[in-house]
N, C-alpha and C positions, 0 to 999 in steps of 0.2 A: 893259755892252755895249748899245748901241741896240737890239740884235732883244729882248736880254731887256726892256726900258723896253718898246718898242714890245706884246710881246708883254703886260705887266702892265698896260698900258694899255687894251687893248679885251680884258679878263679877261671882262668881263659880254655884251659881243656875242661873244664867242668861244662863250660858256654860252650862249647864246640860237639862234645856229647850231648847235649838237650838239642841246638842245633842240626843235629847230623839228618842226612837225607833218612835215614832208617826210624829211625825216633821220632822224625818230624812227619813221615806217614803212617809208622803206627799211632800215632796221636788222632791223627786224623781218620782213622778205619781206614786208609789205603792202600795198606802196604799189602803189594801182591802175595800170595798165599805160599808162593814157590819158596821165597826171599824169608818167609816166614818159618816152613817148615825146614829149611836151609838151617835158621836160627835154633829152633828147640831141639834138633837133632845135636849141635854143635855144644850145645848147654847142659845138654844130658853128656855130654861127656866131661865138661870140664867138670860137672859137681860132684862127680867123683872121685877129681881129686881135689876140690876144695872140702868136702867135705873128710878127707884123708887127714888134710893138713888141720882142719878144725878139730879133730879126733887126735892130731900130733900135740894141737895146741893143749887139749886136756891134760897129757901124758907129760907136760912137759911146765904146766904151771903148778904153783908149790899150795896157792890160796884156793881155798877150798873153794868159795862162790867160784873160783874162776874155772876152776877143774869141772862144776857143772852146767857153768854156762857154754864154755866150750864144745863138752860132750854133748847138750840137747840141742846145740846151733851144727853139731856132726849129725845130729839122727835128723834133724830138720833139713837138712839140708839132702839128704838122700831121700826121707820118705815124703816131707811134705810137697818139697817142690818137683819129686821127682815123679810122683802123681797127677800133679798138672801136669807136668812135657808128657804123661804117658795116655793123659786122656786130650792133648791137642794129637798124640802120632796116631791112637784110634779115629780120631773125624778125617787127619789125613788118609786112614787107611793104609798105615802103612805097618809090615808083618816086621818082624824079625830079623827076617832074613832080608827084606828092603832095607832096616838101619845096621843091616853086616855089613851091607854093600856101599854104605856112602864112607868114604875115607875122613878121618878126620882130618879138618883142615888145616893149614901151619899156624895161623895165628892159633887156633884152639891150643893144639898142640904144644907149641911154644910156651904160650899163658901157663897151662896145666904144667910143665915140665916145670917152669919158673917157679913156682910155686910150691912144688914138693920139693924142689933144690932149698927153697926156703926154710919149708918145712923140718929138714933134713941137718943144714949145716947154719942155718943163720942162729943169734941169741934168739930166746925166747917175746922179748919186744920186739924184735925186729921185725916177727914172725906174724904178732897180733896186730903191726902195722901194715903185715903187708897184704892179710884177708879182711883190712877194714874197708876198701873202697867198695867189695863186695857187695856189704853189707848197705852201705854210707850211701855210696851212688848210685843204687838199683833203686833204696828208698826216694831220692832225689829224684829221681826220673819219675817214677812211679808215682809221688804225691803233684808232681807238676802235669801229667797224664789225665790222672783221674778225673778232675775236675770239666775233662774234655769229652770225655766218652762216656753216654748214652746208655741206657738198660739195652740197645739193639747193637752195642760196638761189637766189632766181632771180634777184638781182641779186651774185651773188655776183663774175664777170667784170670788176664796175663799181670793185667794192670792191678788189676786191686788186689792181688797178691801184696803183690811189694808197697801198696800203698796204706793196707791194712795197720792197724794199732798194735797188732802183735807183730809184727814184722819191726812195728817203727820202737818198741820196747828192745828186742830183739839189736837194733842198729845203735839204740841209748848205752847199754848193755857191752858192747862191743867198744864203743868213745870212753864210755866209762874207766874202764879196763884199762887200753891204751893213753888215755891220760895218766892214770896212776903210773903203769908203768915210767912212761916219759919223765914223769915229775922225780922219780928214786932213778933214773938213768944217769949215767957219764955224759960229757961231749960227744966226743965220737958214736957211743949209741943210739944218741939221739938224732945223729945226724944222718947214721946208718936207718934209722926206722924215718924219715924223713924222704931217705933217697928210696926205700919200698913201698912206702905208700903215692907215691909220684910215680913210680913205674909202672904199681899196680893200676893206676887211671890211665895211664898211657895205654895199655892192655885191655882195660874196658872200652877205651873208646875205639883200639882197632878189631875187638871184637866185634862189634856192630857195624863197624866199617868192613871188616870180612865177610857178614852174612850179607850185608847189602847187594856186594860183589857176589857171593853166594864162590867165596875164594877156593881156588882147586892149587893143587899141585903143577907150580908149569913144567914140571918134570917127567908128568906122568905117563906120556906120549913115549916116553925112551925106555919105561920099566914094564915089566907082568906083573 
């Protein structure tokens, strides 16, 4: 099946993201709060345009389950998770006009553009491969987390989000989909949804390697 290929595929960046300094102290309740709030500011912005391209994804598949799994993985994806980032930015205390003021950062930036680029001009498999790490690897992290953190984690909210049965329904849902797809594909589109679901983990993993860094513009010293 393509998702198992795909998934034996990036085995080593898959290891490298569970791995990573950021993943390896939120597991732990360490990770400093700055590093953190870094993170859910950066997240609330890419999920708006994942959840774009998951609304493009509706718009653009012909099978009816898929047009609605699509569209409530678009409203899920703005309201449910978008109510966790907004009740971690009230205990940060932060206004409005504090997340006017944080710039998005280039990885975010990048990811989110990449992505509506996909959205936009790739085939429609191409498309459901390239928002499955999303899906696929948050769950991954999140069911390898959980089992570590405590009714006292302080990030515990974040974790069993993703680690949750409806979440993991939700990422069956999404494999489901892209196998079929894969399986009535050509060569080359398969090979094309191959080379975006690989980029797309490339792009989670330096997501969380940018909120680590808590990444800035090195440019930004030269602009207003």
């Amino acid at each position: 099946m393509f998702c198992d290929e795909v998934w034996a595929r990036t085995a080593k960046l898959l290891r490298a993201i569970h791995e990573h300094p950021f993943n390896t102290a939120l597991g732990e309740g360490t990770l400093d709060r700055e590093r953190f709030a870094f993170y859910i500011v950066q997240d609330a912005r890419y999920l708006e345009a994942f959840a774009k391209a998951l609304a493009t994804a509706a718009v653009r598949a012909t099978d009816p389950e898929e047009v609605a799994f699509w569209a409530q993985s678009a409203h899920g994806a703005i309201a449910a998770e978008r109510t966790l980032h907004e009740g971690y930015i009230e205990e940060y205390g932060l206004t409005a006009d504090d997340l006017a003021g944080v710039p998005t950062s280039p990885t975010a930036l990048a990811y989110s553009s990449w992505l509506q680029a996909m959205a936009l001009s790739a085939p429609y498999p191409v498309l459901a491969a390239a928002v499955l790490p999303c899906f696929w690897v948050y769950q991954d992290v999140g069911q390898a987390l959980v089992s570590r953190s405590s009714e006292t984690h302080p990030y515990r909210a974040w974790i069993a989000t993703y680690a949750d049965p409806s979440f993991e329904a939700a990422v069956t849902g999404a494999k489901e989909i892209t196998d079929r797809l894969a399986a009535s594909a050509d060569e080359p589109t398969r090979e094309a949804m191959a080379a975006a679901f690989v980029k797309a983990t490339e792009y989670e993993w330096m997501f969380w390697d940018s909120a680590w860094r808590r990444e800035g513009w090195p440019t930004s010293e030269w602009v207003s």
